[in-house]
N, C-alpha and C positions, 0 to 999 in steps of 0.2 A: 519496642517490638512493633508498634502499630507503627512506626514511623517510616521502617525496613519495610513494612508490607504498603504502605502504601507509595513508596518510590517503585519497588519491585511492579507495582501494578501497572503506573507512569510509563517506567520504561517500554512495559510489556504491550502498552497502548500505542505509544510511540512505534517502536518496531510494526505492531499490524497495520499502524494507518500507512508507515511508511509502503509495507507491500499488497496491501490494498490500493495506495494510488498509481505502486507500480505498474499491480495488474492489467488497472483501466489505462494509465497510458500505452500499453503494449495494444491493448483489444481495442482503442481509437486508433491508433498507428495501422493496426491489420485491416479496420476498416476501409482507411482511407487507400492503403497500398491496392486492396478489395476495386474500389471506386475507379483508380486511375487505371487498371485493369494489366498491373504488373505480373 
């Protein structure tokens, strides 16, 4: 059982850092688009 919870956790780490770095490349992107004054 500890073993199940502790992948379930992994994954669950994985997935958010995945859409946490999304986020920040999306809001560095709008920055820059921001800068070049598109």
């Amino acid at each position: 059982m500890n073993e199940v919870l502790g992948f379930m956790f992994l994954r669950f780490a994985v997935i958010g850092g995945g859409i946490l770095l999304l986020v920040l490349l999306l809001g560095v992107v709008a920055i820059v688009l921001k800068k070049l004054g598109r």
